[in-house]
C-alpha positions, 0 to 999 in steps of 0.5 A: 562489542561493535566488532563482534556486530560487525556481520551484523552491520550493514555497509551501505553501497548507496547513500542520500545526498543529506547522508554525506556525514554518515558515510564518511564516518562509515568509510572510517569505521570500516578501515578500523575493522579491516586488520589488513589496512594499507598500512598492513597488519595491524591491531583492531582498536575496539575502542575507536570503533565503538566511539564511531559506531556511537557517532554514526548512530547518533548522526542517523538518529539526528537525520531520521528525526528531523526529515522533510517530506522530499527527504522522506520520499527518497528514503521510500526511494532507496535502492537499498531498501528491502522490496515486496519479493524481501517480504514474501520469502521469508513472512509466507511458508509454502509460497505458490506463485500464480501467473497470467491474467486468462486474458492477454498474459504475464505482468511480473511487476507484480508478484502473486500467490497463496501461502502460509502465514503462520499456518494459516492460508492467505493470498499474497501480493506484491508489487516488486521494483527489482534488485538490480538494473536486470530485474528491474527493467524485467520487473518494469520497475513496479509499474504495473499494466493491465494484465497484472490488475487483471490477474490480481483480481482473478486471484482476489476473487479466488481467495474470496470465494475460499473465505482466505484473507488477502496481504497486498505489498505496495511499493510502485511509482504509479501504474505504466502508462505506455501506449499499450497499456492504454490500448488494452485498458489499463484506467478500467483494469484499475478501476476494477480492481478497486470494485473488486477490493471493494466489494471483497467479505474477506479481511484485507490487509495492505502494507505500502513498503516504499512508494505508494504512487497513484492509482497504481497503488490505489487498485491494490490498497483498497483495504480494510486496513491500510499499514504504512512503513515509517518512512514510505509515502503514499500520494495522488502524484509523484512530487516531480509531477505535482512541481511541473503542473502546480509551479511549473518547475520540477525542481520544486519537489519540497514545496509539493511533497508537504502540499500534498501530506504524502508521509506517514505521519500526515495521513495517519493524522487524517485517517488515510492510514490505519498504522505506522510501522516503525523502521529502523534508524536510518531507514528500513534498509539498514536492519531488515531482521528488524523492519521483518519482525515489525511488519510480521507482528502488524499483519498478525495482529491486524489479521487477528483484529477481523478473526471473530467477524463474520462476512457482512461485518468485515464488509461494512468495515471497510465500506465505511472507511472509506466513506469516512475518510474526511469526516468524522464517522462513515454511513452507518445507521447511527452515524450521526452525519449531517443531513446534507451528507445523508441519503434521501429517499422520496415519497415514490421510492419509498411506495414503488416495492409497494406497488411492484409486489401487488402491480396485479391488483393494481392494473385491474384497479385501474383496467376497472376505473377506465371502464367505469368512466368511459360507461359514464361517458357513453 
């Protein structure tokens, strides 16, 4: 059986530093199957190779379950895993990808479009880090600057405004920070950007596949659900970063990855996330047929989820996640919060509609009074 799956298997060109056992183990494996050995022609032993395929899924499964937060970031990390680009090509039909912000120009850190998921219009982004050192150097590395918010919240306000939900892919370290970017407003380029999902009556859905860095992704996860890979991370910093300031030292990036409760378990604990989507054993990587289907029937099913809303309604839904993050319940009219954490209203803004619908009447109540007293004065 594991010859015939051979094709089927993917033989990793990149291994973590804690999959050391995995890929000896997978050297071997791999002699077994190749009848033209060094030893020459030789017989295949099914047999040997299904007992090393059974220990290679057994270490994995060992690893995978017993991951540290630092661990959990490198596989978010691995160069192997499938990227925003991966998705798109085979979840969206009659993709059309849409460039430029009308401002400054092209980002290709981001990629973006309209098309068809399961016949159905949506708009599609995607922060791609790239294959290879070619593409990822074109791609910045995910890292995207101002023109590429820009051009994503021309296109969100176009799908709004043709009632067409929205999927956004996050996979970045964080959003650029070279010199031009700052010079040409890369803070306010994401700030919009969050104002713009924020404010946006069609169903939003963002799935973070690998790194969820910063406000770089932030910009684009503002929404109505947020799904998350099994082995992705999502954080304020990277751990290297949090180690220098917190410690001083970048070596401490265990300590920082569990401070900061970046896995997917630790945020679907605290209501950061809406779902975990389960990966293969051993890491998205090692089956993208599998992580594909797994991600297709989450976005389905989440897409369904806001079909019979209308527009106020997926409005307030997302609203009040986000105001709920850190409590038990959002601002909404039974919402049961703490006084302290409630608006208040005082007795002028109550009565000041009031007074501006008849301020006509009033300014002759008093132009009136004025005459009256100074008729007394006199």
């Amino acid at each position: 059986i594991a010859f015939f799956n051979y094709n089927k298997a993917i033989l990793m060109k990149n291994y973590l530093n804690f999959e050391t056992e995995v890929k000896n183990l997978e050297s071997e494996l791999n002699q077994l199957k190749d009848p033209y050995n060094q030893e020459g022609l030789s017989e295949v032993d099914t047999s040997k190779i299904s007992e090393i395929q059974k220990q290679i899924d057994e270490k994995l499964k060992d690893i995978y379950s017993n991951l540290d937060p630092w661990q959990t970031a490198l596989v978010a990390r691995h160069e192997d895993r499938p990227k925003a680009k991966f998705f798109i090509d085979n979840l969206f039909d009659e993709f059309i990808p849409l460039s430029g912000d009308r401002f400054y120009g092209e980002d290709k850190s981001v990629i973006s479009g309209f098309g068809k998921f399961n016949n159905k219009s949506v708009l599609v982004i995607g922060q791609e880090k790239g294959e290879n050192l070619e593409t990822r150097i074109d791609r910045n590395f995910g890292m995207m600057r101002p023109e590429g918010y820009r051009k994503t919240i021309r296109l969100m306000k176009l799908a709004n405004k043709f009632r067409i939900p929205i999927i956004s892919f996050i996979d970045t370290p964080g959003a650029y920070p070279g010199v031009g970017a700052e010079e040409r407003g890369q803070a306010e380029a994401i700030a919009k950007s969050i104002e713009c999902c924020m404010e946006l009556t069609v169903p939003t859905i963002s799935v973070i596949i690998g790194e969820g860095g910063s406000g770089g992704a932030v910009a684009l996860a503002s929404s109505n659900k947020v799904l998350m890979l099994q082995n992705a991370i999502y954080s304020v910093i990277s751990p290297e970063g949090c180690a220098t300031i917190l410690w001083r030292d970048p070596q401490k990036t265990l300590e920082a990855s569990k401070a900061m409760k970046m896995s997917s378990k630790d945020l679907l604990n605290l209501d950061i996330i809406d779902e975990i989507i389960l990966e293969p054993i051993g890491g998205a990587h090692r089956d993208k047929d599998l992580i594909l289907d797994n991600v297709r029937d989450s976005i389905e099913k989440n897409l369904n989820f806001f079909f019979t809303m209308d527009k106020d309604e997926i409005l307030n839904h997302r609203k009040n996640k986000f105001l709920s993050i850190g409590r038990n319940k959002g601002f909404t009219s039974q919402s049961g919060l703490s006084k302290n954490l409630s608006m208040k209203e005082n007795v002028f803004d109550k009565i000041k509609p009031k007074l501006k619908k008849n301020k006509k009447v009033i300014y002759l109540g008093i132009s009136i009074l004025v005459l009256i007293i100074m008729g007394l004065i006199l």
